[in-house]
C-alpha positions in Angstrom: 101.3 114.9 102.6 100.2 116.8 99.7 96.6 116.0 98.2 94.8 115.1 101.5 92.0 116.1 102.8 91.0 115.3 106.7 87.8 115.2 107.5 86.1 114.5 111.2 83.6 112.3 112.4 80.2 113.9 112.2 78.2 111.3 114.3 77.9 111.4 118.3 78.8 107.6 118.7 81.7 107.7 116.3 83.5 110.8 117.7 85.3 109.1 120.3 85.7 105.8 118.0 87.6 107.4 115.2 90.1 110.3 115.4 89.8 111.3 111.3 89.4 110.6 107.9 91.9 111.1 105.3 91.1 111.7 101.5 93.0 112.1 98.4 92.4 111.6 94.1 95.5 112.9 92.5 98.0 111.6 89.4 101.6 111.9 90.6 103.9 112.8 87.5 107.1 111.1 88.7 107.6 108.2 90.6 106.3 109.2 94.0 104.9 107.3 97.6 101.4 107.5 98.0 102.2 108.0 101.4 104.3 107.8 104.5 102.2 106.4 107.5 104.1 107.0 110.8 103.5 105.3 114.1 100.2 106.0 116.0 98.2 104.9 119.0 95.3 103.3 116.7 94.7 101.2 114.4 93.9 102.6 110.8 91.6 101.3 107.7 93.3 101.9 104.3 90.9 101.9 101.4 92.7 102.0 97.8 89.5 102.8 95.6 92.1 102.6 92.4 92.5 98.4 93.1 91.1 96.0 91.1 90.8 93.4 93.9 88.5 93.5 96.7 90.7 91.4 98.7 93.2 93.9 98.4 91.6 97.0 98.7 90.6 97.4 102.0 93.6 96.9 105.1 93.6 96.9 108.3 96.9 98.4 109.8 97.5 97.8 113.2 101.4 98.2 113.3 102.7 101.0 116.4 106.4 101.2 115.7 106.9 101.2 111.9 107.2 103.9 109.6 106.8 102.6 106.0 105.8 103.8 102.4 104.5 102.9 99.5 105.2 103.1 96.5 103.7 104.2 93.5 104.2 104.8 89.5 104.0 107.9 87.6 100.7 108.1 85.8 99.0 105.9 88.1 95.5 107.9 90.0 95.9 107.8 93.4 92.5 107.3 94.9 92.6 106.7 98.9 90.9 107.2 102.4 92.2 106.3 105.6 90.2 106.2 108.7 92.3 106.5 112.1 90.7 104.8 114.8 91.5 105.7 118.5 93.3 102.7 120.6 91.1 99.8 121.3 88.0 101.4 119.1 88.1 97.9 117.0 86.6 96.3 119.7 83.4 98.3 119.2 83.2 96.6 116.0 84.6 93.2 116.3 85.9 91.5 119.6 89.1 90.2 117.6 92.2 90.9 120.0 94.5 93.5 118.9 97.4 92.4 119.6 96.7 90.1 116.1 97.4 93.7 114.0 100.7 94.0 115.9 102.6 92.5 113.0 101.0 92.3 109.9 98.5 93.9 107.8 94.5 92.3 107.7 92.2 92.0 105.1 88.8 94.1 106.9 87.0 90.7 106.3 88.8 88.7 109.4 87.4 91.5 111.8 83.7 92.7 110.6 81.7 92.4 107.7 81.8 90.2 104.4 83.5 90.4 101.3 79.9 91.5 99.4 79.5 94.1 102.0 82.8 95.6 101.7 83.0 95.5 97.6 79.1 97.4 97.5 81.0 99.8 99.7 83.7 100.5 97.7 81.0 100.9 94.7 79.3 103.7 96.7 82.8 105.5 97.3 84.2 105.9 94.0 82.3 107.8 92.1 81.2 110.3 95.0 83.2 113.4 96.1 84.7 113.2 99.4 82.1 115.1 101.5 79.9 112.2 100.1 82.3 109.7 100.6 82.7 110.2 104.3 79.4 110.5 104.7 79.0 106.8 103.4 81.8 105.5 105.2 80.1 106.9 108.6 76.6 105.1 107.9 78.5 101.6 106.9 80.5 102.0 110.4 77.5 102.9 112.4 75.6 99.8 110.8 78.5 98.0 111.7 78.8 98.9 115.7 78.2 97.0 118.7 77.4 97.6 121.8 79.7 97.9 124.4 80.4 96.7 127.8 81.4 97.8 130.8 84.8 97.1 131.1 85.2 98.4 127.5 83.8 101.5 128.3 86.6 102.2 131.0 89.1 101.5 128.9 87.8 104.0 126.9 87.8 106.4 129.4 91.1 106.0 130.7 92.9 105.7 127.3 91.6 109.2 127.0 92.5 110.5 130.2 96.0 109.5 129.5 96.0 111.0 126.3 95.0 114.0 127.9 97.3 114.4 130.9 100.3 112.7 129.5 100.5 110.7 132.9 99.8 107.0 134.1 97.0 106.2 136.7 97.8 104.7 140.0 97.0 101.2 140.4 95.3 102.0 143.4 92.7 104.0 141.6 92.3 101.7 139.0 91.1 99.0 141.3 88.3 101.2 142.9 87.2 102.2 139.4 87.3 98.5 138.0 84.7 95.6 138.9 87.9 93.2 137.9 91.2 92.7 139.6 93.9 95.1 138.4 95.8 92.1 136.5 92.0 91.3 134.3 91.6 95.3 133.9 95.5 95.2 132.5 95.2 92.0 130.5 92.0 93.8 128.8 93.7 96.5 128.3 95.9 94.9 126.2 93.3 93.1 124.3 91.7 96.4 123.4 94.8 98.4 122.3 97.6 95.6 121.6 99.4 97.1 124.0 100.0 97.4 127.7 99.4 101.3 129.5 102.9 102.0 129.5 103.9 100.9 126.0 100.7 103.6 124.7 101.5 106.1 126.5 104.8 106.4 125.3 103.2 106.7 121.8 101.0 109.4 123.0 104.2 111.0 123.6 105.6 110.7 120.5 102.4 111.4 118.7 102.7 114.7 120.3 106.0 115.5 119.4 105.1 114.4 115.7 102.2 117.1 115.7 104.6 119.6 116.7 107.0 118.8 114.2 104.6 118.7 111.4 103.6 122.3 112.8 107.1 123.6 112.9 107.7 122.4 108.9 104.0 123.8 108.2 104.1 127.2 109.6 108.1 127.6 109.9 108.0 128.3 113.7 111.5 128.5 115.4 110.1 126.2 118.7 113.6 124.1 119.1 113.7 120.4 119.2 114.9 120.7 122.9 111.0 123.0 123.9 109.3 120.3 121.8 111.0 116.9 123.5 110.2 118.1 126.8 106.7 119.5 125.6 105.8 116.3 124.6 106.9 114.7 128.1 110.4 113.2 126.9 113.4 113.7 129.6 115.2 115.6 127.6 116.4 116.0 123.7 118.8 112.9 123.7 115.9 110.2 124.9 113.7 112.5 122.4 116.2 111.7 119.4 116.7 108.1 120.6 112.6 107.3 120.5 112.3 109.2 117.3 115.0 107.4 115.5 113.8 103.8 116.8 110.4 104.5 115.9 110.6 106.5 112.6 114.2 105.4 111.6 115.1 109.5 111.5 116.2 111.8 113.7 114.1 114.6 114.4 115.9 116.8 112.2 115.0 114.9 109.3 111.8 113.5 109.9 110.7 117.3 110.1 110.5 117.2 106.4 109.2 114.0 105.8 105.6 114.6 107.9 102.8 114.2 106.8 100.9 117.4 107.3 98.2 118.7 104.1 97.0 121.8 103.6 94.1 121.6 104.5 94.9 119.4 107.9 
């Protein structure tokens, strides 16, 4: 992903609400993709600062299992951020159910804010470097949180925890941690992320297994496909090469080459 620049959140509240920001200005000289978004965990915000239209320059992707590009024309400045939010963070901004961003891309407008609000963004962003413009971004979003509840919290919580040990909880434990029945806690769940436990934790999996393959291509390390499938948690290398093609359309041998990892990530 050449041209980017990642940036993390600087405020307290926002660290566990978004994972990164991603910047890039640059003027491709050939026919090129502006980028090649594969599946994540969260949602993401794409902002195209080069758009005429308000009503097209800021998206809402909330789409787990497709890999897609887009193209662009030689010539033509490429001027973008994109802010990846952890799974179910929408919810401290808008109480819209994910499961809505499962299919399709939405306009910012049907989850938070207005149109006006939005537009005076984007004429803050553009003519600021990117230190500045992340720095705008983070005051709009903090403006722009609620606060949360209980039950949200928790889900916080335990989204994290599986992130971290790679491993569902017991239902059992669930229920003493909940004031809800397991089926409301699960049915929440889902609200939050747009998907159920099972379902994201599989794309933690994978998530890991694409950061290792973006760190084989970057620094040419000679860790085989078999040490990074059952790194990541997969059975072995042929349920490894079965998720990767179903969720990326390549194998892993291919898709090494085709992630998105900048220099300065």
């Amino acid at each position: 992903m050449n041209g980017w620049i990642e940036f993390r959140p600087q405020h307290i509240r926002l660290q566990g609400i978004i994972e990164r920001y991603l910047l890039r200005r640059l003027t491709p000289l050939r026919k090129s993709y502006s980028a090649r978004i594969l599946p994540r965990s969260g949602p993401s915000l794409f902002i195209d600062l080069g758009r005429s239209s308000d009503a097209d320059r800021f998206q809402l992707n909330g789409l787990h299992e497709t890999f897609y590009c887009m193209p662009v024309e030689a010539g033509v400045q490429i001027d973008q951020i994109i802010v990846e939010f952890t799974p179910g963070a929408l919810r401290s901004f808008s109480s819209v159910p994910m499961p809505l961003l499962r299919s399709r891309l939405l306009p910012v407008y049907e989850l938070f804010g207005t149109p006006q609000e939005w537009s005076s963004l984007a004429a803050a962003l553009i003519p600021h470097l990117p230190e500045r413009r992340v720095l705008f971004l983070e005051e709009f979003l903090m403006a722009k949180l609620k606060e949360g509840q209980r039950t949200e919290r928790l889900i916080y919580d335990i989204v994290h925890e599986m992130k971290q040990t790679n491993a569902l909880h017991p239902r059992a434990e669930l229920e003493k941690r909940s004031s809800y029945g397991i089926r409301t806690l699960e049915r929440q769940f889902l609200d939050m992320t747009g998907m159920n436990r099972r379902a994201l934790l599989a794309v933690f999996r994978f998530e890991r297994a694409r950061d290792q393959l973006a760190l084989l291509e970057k620094e040419s390390a000679r860790q085989s496909l078999t040490g990074i499938a059952l790194d990541a948690g997969y059975y072995d290398q042929a349920q490894f090469n079965r998720d990767m093609k179903r969720r990326t359309g390549l194998p892993p041998g291919r898709l090494r080459g085709e992630i998105p990892a900048c220099d300065d990530c």
